[in-house]
C-alpha positions as CSV (number, residue, x, y, z in Angstrom):
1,X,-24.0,-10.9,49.1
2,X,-23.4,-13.1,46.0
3,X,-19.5,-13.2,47.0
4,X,-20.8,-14.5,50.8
5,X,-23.9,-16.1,50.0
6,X,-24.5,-17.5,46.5
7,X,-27.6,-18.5,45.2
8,X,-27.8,-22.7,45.3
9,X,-27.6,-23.9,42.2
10,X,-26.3,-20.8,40.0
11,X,-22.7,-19.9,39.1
12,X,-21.2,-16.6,40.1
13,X,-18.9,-15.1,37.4
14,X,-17.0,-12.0,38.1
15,X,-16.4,-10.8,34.6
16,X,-14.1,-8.2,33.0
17,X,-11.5,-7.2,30.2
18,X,-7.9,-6.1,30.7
19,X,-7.6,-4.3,27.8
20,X,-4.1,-2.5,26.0
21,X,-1.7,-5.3,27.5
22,X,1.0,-4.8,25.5
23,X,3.5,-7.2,23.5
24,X,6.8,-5.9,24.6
25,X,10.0,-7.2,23.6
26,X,13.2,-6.0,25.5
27,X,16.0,-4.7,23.6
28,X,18.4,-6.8,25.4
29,X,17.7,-9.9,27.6
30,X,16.7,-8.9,31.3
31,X,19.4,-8.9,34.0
32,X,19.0,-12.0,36.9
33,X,19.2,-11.1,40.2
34,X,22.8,-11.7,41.4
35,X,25.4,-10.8,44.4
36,X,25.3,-6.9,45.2
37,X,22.7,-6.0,41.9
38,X,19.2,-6.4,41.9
39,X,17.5,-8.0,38.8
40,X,17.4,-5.4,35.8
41,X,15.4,-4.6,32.3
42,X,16.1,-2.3,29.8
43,X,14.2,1.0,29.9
44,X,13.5,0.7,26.2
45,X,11.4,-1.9,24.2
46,X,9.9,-2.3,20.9
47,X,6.4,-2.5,21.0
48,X,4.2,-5.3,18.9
49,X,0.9,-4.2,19.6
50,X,-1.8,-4.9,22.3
51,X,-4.5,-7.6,23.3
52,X,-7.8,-7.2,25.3
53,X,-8.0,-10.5,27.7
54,X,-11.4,-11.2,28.2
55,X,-12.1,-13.1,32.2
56,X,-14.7,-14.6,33.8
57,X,-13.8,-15.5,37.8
58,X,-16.1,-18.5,38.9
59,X,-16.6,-17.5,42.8
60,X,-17.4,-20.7,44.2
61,X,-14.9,-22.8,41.9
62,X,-11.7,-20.5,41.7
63,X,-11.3,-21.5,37.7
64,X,-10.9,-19.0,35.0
65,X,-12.3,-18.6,31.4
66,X,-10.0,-16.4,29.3
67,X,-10.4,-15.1,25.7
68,X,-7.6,-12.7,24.2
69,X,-9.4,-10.6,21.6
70,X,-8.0,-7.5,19.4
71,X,-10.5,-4.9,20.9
72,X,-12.9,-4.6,24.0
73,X,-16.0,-3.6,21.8
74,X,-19.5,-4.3,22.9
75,X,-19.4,-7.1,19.5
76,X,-16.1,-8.7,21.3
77,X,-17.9,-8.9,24.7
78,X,-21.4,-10.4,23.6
79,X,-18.7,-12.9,21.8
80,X,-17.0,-14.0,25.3
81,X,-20.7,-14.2,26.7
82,X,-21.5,-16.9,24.2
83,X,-17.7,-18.4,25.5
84,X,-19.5,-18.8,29.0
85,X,-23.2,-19.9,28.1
86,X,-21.1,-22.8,26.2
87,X,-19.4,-23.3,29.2
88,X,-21.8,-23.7,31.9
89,X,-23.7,-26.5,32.4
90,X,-27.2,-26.2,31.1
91,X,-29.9,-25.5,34.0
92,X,-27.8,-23.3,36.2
93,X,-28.5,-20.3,36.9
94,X,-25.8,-17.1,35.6
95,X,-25.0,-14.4,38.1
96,X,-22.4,-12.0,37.0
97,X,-20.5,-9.1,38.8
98,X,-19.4,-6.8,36.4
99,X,-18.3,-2.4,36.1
100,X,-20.2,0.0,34.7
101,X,-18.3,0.0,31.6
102,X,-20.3,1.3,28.4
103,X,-20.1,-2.1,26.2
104,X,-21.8,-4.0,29.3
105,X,-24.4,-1.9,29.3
106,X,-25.3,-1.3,25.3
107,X,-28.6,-2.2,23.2
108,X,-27.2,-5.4,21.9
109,X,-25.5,-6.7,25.0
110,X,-28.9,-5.6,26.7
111,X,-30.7,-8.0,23.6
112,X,-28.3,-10.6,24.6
113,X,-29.4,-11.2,28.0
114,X,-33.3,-10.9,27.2
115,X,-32.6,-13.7,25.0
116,X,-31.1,-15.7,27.8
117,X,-32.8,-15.0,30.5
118,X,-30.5,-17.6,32.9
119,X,-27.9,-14.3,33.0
120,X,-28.5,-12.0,35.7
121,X,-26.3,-8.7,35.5
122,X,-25.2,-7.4,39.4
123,X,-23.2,-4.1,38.3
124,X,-20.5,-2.4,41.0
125,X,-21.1,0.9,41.4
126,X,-18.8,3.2,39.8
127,X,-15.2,3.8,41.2
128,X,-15.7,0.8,43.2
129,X,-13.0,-1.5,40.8
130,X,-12.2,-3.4,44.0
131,X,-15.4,-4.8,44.3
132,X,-14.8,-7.1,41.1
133,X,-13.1,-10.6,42.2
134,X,-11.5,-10.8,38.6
135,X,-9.4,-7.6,39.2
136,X,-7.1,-9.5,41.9
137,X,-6.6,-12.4,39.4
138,X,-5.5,-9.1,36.5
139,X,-3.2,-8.0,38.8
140,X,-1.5,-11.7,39.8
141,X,-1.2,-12.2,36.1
142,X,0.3,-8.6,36.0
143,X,2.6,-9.0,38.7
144,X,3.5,-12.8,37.6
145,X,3.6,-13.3,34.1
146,X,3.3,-9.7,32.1
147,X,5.1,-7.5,34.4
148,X,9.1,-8.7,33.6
149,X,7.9,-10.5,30.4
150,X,9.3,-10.1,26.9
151,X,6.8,-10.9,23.8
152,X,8.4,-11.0,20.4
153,X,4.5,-10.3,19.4
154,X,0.8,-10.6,20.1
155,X,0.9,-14.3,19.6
156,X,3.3,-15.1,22.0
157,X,1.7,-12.3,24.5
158,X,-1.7,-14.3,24.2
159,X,-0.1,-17.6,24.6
160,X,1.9,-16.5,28.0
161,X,-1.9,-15.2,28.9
162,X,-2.9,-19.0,28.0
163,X,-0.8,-20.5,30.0
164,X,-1.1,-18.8,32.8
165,X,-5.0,-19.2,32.5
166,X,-4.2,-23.1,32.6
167,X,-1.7,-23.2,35.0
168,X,-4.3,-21.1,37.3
169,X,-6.8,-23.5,36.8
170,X,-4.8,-26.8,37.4
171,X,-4.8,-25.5,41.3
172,X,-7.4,-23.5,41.9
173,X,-8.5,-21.4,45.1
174,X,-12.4,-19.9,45.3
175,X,-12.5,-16.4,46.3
176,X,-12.4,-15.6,49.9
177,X,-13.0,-12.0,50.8
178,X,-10.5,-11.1,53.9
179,X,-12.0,-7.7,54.8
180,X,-15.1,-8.1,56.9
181,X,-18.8,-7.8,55.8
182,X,-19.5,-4.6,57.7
183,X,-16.4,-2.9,56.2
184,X,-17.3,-3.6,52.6
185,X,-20.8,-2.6,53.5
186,X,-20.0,0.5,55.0
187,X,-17.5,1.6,51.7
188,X,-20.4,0.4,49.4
189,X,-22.9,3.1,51.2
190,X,-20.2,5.4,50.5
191,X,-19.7,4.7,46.9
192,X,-22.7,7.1,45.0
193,X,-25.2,5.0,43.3
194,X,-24.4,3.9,39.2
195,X,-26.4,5.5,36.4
196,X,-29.6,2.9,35.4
């Protein structure tokens, strides 16, 4: 419903972490397509460590608020919270749709929200993934900037993330779901109900 029918006047944020992308660096430069080859990598890299990417999805807007951060702790996600109350505009309403996972659920994070009580949690139920707008912008940054990437380290991982980010956000599309209503309804009565 808040994918079809948002609120008037809130902002729907579909928020998650991609956590453990790795910095890999190719042991030798990647092979370009060419006449009678395909493009080729090396199977072997050297590996420089990992970044969590922190997303929020705005629905309605299309845009996207990133933050790379060195873990996906409860302590680094009450940290991107404060990212997004500094980024909406005062007076709006804060719906977010976000997984079950255990730091979105924890004491503090629960503190968090009593002490701003604009943010309104909408969890998926579990194994339902798909359900979470941001997960199809993870896997166009997968497939389009990480995938066939090379990162001499985590700096230069989290600034291909950046840009990406800002490129997104120079053209940006709002979510459109393509399946019908009745469909996602029908797999959502099928998913078992989360834990309270």
């Amino acid at each position: 419903g808040l994918y079809m029918q948002p609120p008037a006047h809130a902002v729907v944020l579909s928020i998650d972490e991609k956590s453990q992308i790795q910095a890999l660096e190719r042991t030798r430069p990647n092979r370009p397509l060419g006449l009678g080859h395909p493009a080729a990598q090396t199977h072997d890299d050297t590996r420089h460590g990992t970044t969590t990417l922190f997303a929020a999805l705005d629905v309605l807007e299309g845009t996207v608020l990133g933050r790379c951060m060195q873990r996906h702790r409860h302590g680094e996600f009450i940290r991107f919270l404060n990212t997004v109350e500094a980024a909406v505009p005062a007076g709006k309403a804060i719906h977010v749709v976000l997984d079950n996972y255990g730091s979105h659920k924890h004491p503090k994070v629960r503190a968090w929200l009593t002490r701003h009580p604009r943010w309104t949690f909408h969890f998926t139920p579990t194994s339902a993934s798909w359900l979470n707008a941001v997960e199809g912008f993870f896997s166009t940054l997968t497939r389009r900037r990480l995938q066939r990437g090379t990162f001499t380290g985590i700096v230069d991982l989290q600034a291909a993330i950046k840009r990406y980010i800002a490129e997104h956000n120079q053209s940006p599309r709002p979510f459109v779901w393509t399946k019908p209503a009745a469909a996602i309804f029908d797999a959502l009565n099928r998913a078992p109900e989360p834990p309270v």
